[in-house]
C-alpha positions as CSV (number, residue, x, y, z in Angstrom):
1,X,16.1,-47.9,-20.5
2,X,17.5,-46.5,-16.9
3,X,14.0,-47.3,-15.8
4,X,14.4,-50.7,-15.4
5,X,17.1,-50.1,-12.7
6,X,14.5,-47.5,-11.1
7,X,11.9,-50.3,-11.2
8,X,14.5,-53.1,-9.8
9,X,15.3,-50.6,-6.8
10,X,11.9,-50.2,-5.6
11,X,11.0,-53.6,-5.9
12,X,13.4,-54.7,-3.8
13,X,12.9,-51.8,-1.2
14,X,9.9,-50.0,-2.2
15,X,10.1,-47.1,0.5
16,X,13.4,-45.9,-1.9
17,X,13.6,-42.4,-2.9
18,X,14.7,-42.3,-6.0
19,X,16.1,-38.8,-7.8
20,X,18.2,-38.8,-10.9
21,X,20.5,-36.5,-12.2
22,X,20.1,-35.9,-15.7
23,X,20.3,-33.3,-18.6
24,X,17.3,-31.2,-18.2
25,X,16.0,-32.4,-21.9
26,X,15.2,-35.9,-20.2
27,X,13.0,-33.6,-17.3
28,X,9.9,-35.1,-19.0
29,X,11.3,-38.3,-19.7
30,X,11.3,-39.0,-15.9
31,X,8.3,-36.6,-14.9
32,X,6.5,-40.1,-16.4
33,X,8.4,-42.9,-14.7
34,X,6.5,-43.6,-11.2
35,X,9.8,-44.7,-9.4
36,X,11.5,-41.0,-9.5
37,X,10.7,-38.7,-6.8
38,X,12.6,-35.8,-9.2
39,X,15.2,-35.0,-11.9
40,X,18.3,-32.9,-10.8
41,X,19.3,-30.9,-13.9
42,X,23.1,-31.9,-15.0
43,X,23.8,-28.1,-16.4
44,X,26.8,-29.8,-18.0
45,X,26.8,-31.0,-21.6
46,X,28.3,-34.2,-23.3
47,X,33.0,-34.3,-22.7
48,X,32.7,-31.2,-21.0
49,X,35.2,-31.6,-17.5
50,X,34.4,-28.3,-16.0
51,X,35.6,-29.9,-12.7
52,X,34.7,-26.5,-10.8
53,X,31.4,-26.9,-12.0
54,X,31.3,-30.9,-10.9
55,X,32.3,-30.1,-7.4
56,X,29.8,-27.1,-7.0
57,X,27.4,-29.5,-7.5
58,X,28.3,-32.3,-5.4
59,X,29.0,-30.0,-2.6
60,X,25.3,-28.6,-3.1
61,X,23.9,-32.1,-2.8
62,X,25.5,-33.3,0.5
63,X,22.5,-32.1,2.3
64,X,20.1,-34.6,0.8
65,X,21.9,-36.9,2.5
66,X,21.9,-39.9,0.1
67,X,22.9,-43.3,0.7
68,X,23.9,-44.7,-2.6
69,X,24.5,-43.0,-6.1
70,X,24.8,-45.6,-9.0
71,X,26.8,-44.0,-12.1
72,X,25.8,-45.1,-15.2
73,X,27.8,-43.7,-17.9
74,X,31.4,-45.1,-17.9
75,X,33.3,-42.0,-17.7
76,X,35.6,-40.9,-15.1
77,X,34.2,-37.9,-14.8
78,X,30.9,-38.9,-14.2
79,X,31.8,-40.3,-10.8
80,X,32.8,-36.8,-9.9
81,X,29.5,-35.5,-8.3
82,X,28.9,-38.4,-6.3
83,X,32.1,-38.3,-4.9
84,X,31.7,-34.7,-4.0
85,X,28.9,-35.1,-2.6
86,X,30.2,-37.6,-0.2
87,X,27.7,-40.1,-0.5
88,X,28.7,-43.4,1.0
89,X,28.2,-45.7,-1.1
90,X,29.2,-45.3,-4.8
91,X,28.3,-48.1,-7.0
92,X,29.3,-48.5,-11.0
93,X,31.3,-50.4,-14.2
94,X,34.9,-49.8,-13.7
95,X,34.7,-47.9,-16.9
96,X,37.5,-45.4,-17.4
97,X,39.8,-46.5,-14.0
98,X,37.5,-45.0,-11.5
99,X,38.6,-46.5,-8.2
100,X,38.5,-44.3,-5.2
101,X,35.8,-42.1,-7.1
102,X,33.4,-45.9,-6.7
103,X,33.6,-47.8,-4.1
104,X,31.8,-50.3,-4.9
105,X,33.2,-50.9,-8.5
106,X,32.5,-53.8,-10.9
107,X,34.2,-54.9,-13.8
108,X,31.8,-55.8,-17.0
109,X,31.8,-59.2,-18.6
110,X,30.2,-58.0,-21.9
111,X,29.1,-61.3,-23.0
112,X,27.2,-62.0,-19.5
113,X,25.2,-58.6,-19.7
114,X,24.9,-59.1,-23.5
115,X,21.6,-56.2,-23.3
116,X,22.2,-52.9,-21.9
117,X,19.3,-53.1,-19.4
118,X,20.8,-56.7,-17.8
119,X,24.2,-53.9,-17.0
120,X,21.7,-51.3,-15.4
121,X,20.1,-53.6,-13.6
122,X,22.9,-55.6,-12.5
123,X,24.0,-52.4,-10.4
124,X,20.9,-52.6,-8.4
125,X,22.4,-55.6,-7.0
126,X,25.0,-57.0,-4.8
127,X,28.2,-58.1,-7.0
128,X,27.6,-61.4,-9.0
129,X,24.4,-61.6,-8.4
130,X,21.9,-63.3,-10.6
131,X,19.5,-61.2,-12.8
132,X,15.6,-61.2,-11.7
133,X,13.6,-63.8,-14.3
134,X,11.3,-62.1,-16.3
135,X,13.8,-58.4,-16.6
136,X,11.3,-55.6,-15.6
137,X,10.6,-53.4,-18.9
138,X,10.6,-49.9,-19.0
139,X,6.7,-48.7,-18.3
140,X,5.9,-44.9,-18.7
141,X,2.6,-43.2,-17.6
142,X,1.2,-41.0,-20.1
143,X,0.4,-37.7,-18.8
144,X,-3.2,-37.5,-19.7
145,X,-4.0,-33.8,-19.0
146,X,-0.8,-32.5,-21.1
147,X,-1.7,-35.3,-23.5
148,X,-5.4,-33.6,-24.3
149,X,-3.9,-30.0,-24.2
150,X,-1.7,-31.5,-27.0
151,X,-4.1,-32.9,-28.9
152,X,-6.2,-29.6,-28.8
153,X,-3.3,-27.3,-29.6
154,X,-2.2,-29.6,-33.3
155,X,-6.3,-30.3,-34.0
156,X,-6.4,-34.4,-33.4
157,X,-8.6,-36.6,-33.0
158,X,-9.6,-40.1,-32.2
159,X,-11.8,-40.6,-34.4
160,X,-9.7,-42.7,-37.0
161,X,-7.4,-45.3,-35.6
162,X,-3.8,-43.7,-35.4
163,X,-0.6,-44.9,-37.2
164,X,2.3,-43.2,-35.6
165,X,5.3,-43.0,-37.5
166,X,9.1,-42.2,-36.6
167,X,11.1,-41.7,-39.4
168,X,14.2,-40.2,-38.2
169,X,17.2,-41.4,-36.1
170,X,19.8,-39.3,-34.7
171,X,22.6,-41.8,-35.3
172,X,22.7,-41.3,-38.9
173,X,21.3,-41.9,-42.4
174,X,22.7,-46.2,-41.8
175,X,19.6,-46.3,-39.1
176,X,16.7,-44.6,-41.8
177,X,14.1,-46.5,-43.4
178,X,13.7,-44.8,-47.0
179,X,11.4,-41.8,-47.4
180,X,9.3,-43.9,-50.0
181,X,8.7,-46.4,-47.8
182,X,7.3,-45.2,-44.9
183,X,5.1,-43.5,-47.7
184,X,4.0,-46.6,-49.2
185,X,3.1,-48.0,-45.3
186,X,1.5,-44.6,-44.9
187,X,-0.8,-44.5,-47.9
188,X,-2.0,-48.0,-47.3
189,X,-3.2,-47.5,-43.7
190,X,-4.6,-44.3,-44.9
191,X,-6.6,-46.1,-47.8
192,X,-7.8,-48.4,-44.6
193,X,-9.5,-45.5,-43.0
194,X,-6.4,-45.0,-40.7
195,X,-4.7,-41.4,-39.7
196,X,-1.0,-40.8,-39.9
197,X,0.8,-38.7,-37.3
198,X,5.0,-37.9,-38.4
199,X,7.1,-37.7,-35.3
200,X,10.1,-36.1,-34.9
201,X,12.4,-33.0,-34.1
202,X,13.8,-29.9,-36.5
203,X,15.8,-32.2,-38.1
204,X,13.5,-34.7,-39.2
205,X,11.1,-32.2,-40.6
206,X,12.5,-32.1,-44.3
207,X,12.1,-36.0,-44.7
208,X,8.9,-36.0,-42.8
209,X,8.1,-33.4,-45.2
210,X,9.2,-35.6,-48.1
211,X,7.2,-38.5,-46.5
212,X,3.9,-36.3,-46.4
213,X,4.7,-34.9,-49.9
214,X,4.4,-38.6,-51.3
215,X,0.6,-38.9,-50.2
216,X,-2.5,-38.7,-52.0
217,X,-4.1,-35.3,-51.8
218,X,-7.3,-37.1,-51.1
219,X,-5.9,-37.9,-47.4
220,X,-4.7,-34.7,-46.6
221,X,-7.0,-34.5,-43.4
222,X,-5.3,-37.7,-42.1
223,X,-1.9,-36.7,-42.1
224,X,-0.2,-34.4,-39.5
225,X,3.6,-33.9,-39.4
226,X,4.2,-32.8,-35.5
227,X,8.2,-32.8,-36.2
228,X,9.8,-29.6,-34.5
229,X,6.3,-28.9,-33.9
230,X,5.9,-30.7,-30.3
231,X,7.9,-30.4,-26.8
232,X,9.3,-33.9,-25.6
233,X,6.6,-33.9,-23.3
234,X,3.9,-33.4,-26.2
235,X,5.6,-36.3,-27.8
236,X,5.4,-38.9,-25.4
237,X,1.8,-38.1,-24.2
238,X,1.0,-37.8,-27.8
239,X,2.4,-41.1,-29.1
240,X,0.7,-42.8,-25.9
241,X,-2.6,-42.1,-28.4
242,X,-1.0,-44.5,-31.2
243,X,-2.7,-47.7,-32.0
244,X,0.3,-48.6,-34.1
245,X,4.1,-47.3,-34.4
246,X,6.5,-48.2,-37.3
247,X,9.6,-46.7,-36.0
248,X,13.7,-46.4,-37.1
249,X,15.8,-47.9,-34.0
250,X,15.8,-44.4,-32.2
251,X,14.7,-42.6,-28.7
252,X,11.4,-42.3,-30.0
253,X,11.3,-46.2,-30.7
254,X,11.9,-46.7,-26.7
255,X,9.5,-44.3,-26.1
256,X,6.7,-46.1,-27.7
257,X,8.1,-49.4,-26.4
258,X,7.8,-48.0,-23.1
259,X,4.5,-46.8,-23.9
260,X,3.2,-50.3,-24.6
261,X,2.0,-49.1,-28.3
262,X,2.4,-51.8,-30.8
263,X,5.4,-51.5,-32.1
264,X,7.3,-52.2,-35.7
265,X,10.9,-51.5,-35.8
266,X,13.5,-51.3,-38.7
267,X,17.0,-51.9,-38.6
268,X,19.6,-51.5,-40.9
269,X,22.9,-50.6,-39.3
270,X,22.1,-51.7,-35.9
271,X,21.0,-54.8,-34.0
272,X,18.1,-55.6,-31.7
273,X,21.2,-57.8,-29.5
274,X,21.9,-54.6,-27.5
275,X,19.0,-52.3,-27.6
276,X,15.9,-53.8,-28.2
277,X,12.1,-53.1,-27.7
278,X,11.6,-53.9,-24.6
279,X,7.7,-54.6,-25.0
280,X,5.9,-58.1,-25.4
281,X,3.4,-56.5,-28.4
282,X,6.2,-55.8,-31.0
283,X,8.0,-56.7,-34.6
284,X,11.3,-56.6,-35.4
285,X,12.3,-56.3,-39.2
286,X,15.9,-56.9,-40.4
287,X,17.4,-58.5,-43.3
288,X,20.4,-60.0,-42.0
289,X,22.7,-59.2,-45.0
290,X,26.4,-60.4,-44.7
291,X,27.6,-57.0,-44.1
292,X,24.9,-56.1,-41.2
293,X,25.3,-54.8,-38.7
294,X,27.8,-53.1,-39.6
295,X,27.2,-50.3,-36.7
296,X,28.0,-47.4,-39.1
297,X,26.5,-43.8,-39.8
298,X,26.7,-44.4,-43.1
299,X,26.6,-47.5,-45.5
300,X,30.3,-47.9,-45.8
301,X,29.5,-49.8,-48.8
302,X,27.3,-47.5,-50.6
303,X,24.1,-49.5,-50.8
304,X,22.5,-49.3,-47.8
305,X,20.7,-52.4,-49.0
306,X,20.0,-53.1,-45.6
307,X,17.2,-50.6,-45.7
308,X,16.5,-50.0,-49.4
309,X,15.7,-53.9,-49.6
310,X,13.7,-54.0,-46.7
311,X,10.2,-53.6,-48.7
312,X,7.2,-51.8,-47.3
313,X,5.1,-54.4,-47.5
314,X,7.2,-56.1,-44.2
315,X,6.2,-53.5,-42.4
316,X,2.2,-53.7,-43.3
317,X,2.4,-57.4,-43.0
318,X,3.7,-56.9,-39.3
319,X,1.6,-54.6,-38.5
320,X,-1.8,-56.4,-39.7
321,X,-0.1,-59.2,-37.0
322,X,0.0,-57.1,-33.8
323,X,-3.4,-55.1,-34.7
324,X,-5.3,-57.3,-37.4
325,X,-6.9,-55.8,-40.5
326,X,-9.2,-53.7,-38.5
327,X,-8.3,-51.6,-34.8
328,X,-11.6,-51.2,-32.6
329,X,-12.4,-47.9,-31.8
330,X,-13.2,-47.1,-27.8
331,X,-14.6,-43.4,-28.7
332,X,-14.8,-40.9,-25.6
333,X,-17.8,-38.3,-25.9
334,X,-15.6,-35.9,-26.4
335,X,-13.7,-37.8,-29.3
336,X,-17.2,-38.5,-30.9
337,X,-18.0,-34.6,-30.5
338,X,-14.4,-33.5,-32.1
């Protein structure tokens, strides 16, 4: 969601140099946004000070000479490195009391930035300034060379139309669809003639597992679960392939919004008034219960009828509206040949 600062930036001064310091999982991540010149690994993990560490780094940075740093977390310590790095112009949320660290310092009106991208992009501007109309969206470029190798190295193809699926969510079990039903979407869409490819990391290869496990044998050839399986980078490149994504509200969501897949997304827990897709081509499915959102790991209430009630066929219903009963196929040679 950064991105859509990145993109403000160099629209408004498109000879901007744009690097971003970041942990070096997101590497790939901004490899694919066209506004970063480079990523400058943060060695330094989630609530860890190490203020030796902090000022190392800033001190090794003051010979890029930058003009501005924008800090997007909220922390105090975040504004560390830019300080030490003496870069003029320091611009960020007040967050956790950070004056002197910022100069240029703004104090959030939550319900004026109600989305987080209207608070990124806000900082790409002078203070009190009014947003752009449309907001830029995140846009990614597929990286088409590593996307082949990928496809090579897990044996897929093109020749069926491809139903990504996302079944996990780091936040916690409140933010995941059921197994069974992202089985149920799955067998459908297989019975159609489409493919299914599982997304996800270690830890979403037991229910993707579970998910595969619920399939008809007779589809076995058109189901491959990548999780723990694929890099990042394989990830994105590979989901840029999808005709269709049914998602949990999770990274890999953004991803695919960003990719402009079409785009189905569940959510129980959560709400799409802070983080949504931020593409044109996609569904939302949520069932508004009394006690959703309730923002929780877990169903607080035991149910997690937010998610169990949300029925499968939601989900195929939406996605017959953003692809229609049948996908065209646009076959390469080499797809034809594989």
């Amino acid at each position: 969601m950064a991105q859509t600062l990145f993109i403000e930036i160099k629209k408004q001064d498109p000879e901007a140099v744009i690097d971003v310091l970041a942990p070096a999982w997101s590497a790939p991540l901004l490899a694919r946004m066209p506004e970063v010149r480079r990523g400058l690994d943060m060695p330094l993990g989630h609530g860890k000070l190490e203020l030796g560490m902090r000022r190392t780094l800033g001190k090794s940075l003051i010979s890029e000479g930058y003009d501005q740093a924008i800090v997007l977390p909220n922390s105090l310590k975040s504004a560390l490195v830019p300080f030490w790095a003496d870069i003029p112009k320091r611009t960020g949320w007040k967050g956790e009391m950070r004056y002197g660290l910022l100069n240029d310092i703004r104090s959030l009106n939550k319900e004026h930035y109600p989305l987080m991208i209207e608070r990124f992009i806000a900082l790409a501007h002078p203070k009190n300034s009014a947003l752009p109309s449309p907001l830029p969206s995140p846009a990614l470029i597929a990286d088409t060379e590593n996307r082949d190798a990928a496809r090579n190295k897990f044996n897929l193809t093109a020749s069926k139309p491809i139903l990504a699926l996302c079944p996990g969510a780091e936040f916690g079990p409140a933010k995941r669809w059921p197994e069974r039903h992202y089985a149920a979407v799955a067998e459908k869409k297989l019975a159609e003639g489409w493919q299914v490819w599982l997304f996800g990391s270690e830890k979403d290869r037991p229910g993707n597992d579970d998910i595969a496990g619920q399939l008809s044998t007779e589809h076995a050839d058109s189901v491959h679960n990548l999780a723990g399986k694929t890099s990042l980078a394989e990830a994105i490149d590979l989901l840029s392939c999808a005709d269709a994504v049914v998602s949990n509200d999770s990274g890999l969501m953004h991803i695919a919004a960003a990719l402009g897949r079409n785009l189905v997304v569940v959510y129980g827990s959560t709400s799409p008034g802070f983080t949504p897709p931020l593409n044109d081509n996609h569904r939302i499915l949520r069932l508004g219960l009394d006690c959703s959102p309730c923002f929780k790991r877990e169903c607080p209430l035991g149910h997690l009828n937010c998610l169990n009630q949300l029925e499968p066929q939601l989900a195929l219903d939406a996605l017959e509206e953003l692809t229609g009963s049948n996908v065209s196929l646009q076959l390469s040679q080499k797809d034809v040949e594989e």
